[in-house]
C-alpha positions, 0 to 999 in steps of 0.5 A: 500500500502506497501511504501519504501521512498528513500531521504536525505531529512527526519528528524531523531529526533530533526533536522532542516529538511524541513518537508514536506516530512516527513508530507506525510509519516504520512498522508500516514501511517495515511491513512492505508498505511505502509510506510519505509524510507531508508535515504541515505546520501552522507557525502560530500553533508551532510557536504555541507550544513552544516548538522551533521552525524547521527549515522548509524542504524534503528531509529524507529520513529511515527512508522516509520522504517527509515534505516539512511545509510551514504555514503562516496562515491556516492553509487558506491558500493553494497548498499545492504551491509549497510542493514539488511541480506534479506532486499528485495524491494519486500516486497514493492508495489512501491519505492518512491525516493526524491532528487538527493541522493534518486534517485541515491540510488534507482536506486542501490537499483533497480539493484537487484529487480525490482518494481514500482519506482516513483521518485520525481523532486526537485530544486536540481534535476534541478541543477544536471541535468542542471549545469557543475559541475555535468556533469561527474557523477551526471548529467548522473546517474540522467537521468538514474534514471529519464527513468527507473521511471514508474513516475515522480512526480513533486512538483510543476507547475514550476519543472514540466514544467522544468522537461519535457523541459529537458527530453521531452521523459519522458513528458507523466509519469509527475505528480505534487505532491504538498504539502497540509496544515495542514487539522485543519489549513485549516478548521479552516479558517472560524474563521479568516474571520474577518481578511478580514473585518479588512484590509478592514478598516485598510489596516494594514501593519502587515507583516510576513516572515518565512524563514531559514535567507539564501542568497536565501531567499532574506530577505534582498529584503523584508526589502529594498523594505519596507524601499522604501515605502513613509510612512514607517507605517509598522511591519514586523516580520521575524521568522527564523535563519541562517548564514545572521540573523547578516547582516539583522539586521546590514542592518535593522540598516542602514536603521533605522527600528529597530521599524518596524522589529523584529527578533524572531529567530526559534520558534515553528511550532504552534507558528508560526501558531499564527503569521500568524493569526495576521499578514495581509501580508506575504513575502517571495521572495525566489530564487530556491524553490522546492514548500514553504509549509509556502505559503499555510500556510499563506495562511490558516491564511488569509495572502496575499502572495507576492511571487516570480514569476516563482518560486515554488509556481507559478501556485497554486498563480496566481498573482492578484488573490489569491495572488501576484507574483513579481520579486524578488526586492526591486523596485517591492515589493514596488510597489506590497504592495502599489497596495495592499493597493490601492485595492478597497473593492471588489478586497480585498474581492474577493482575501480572497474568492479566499485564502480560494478555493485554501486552500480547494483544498491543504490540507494535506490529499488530497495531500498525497491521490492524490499522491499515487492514480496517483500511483495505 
């Protein structure tokens, strides 16, 4: 299949992207596929969330053509002027679009040639479409792009249901397109069920959070609700950076837990992976989250994963099961890690059997496999 993947949301080089899109596309490409991105950034939302310009041209990258196009104004004009003479969408089987720019972009891109166009719902579609500052350009344009897709992937349970709620008369063209794990991670799960035998013995506090440090990672939540608990016989490791990283550390402080917290910064993806193989507990209790790829990853090192509820990763957690899912505050995280560590042996076990079924079904190749054969 001959793929063009629209979005802003694609790494070029070094960047501190979210990688999960750009994970589907090698798998794809990895799996026989042939896979160009057209990344289509609005200036004003680039500097917005506080991003730099890349320079506008062709980068060529793990055989990926990307076409790196910068827009000063919300695509109101011919679209086609910023790429190759002869570019044609009829090269390609189906136009993929990912967030609000992807989609807009696309819909431009489809005024000329008319192909399968898949597009993707995201917690930043769920804003434009929902909130008032959008309504005079935005809002409209994307329920445009939303009726003329032959599909609508969702990437996750919770955007899927959202998404139907608010466009009903697209319900029957809504598909879920999660993200898998990494398939090496995923098969070396075997390895680490002595982590299982282990907190049976010691329910060890050694806890994980991954997270870029921003307000609506709630971070803060995470290390009030462990200064609660009455025996404060806890590490927690919190591997990431960001505008806050200065008052989690002022508020670690505070509470006088600079022997239970640590703050490692941004590391390396690998190096994160060992984290989560040592660790017993991960946290992330994060607002607005599209799906949260670092779940699953946890999840792979044999981590227990609170979570919060009604968010991204709800439907492939379900709270009691596989993981745990709480409101996101300090109150019920408090009261969520004290039930852990009440578990009788049998419910421990069976939580860790449930950990390694959902990974088996979320691996990266299956994901990326899954998605592209509700397509065809």
């Amino acid at each position: 299949m001959k793929i063009l993947f629209v979005t802003d949301l694609y790494p070029i080089g070094n960047e501190k992207i979210a990688k999960a899109l750009y994970y589907f596309v090698l798998e794809w490409i990895k799996q026989g596929n042939e896979v160009d991105v057209i990344r289509a950034n609005f200036i004003l939302n680039t500097k917005l969330r506080g991003r730099k310009t890349v320079e506008e041209k062709i980068y060529c990258e793990n055989g990926v053509k990307i076409y790196n196009l910068n827009f000063y104004t919300p695509f109101l004009f011919n679209v086609y002027n910023k790429l190759p003479k002869g570019f044609s969408l009829k090269k390609y089987d189906v136009i993929i679009s990912h967030m609000p720019a992807g989609a807009l972009m696309a819909q431009k891109l489809l005024k000329r040639d008319k192909i399968k166009y898949v597009n993707a719902v995201h917690c930043a579609d769920i804003e434009v479409l929902t909130k008032r500052q959008y309504s005079i350009y935005f809002k409209n344009k994307l329920k445009e792009a939303y009726k003329e897709a032959d599909y609508i992937s969702a990437r996750s349970p919770v955007l899927k249901n959202k998404i139907e709620a608010i466009l009903p008369e697209c319900k029957d063209k809504v598909f879920t397109a999660y993200s898998g794990v990494d398939d090496e991670l995923a098969d070396n799960m075997k390895e680490y069920r002595a982590k299982c035998l282990d907190f049976l013995y010691s329910r060890d506090l050694n806890i994980v959070a991954v997270a870029s440090l921003i307000k609506r990672k709630n971070i803060d939540v995470i290390i009030k609700g462990l200064s609660e608990l009455k025996e404060k016989n806890f590490f927690l490791r919190i591997i990431g950076d960001g505008e806050e990283r200065g008052n989690l550390e002022k508020l670690t402080h505070k509470l006088g837990l600079e022997r239970n917290i640590k703050f490692l910064g941004n590391i390396e993806r690998k190096k994160v992976f060992k984290y989560l193989m040592k660790s017993t507990i991960f946290i992330l209790l994060s607002e607005r989250e599209t799906f949260g790829l670092s779940y699953l990853e946890a999840m792979a090192g044999l981590n227990i994963v609170i979570a919060t509820k009604d968010d991204g990763i709800d439907g492939i957690i379900k709270d009691g099961v596989n993981g745990f899912l709480i409101p996101s505050n300090a109150d019920d995280l408090k009261n969520c890690i004290e039930k852990i560590i009440n578990l009788d042996n049998e419910q421990i076990k069976n939580i860790y059997r449930e950990m390694e079924n959902t990974i088996n079904k979320y691996k990266q190749s299956k994901a990326a496999m899954d998605y592209l054969e509700h397509i065809k």
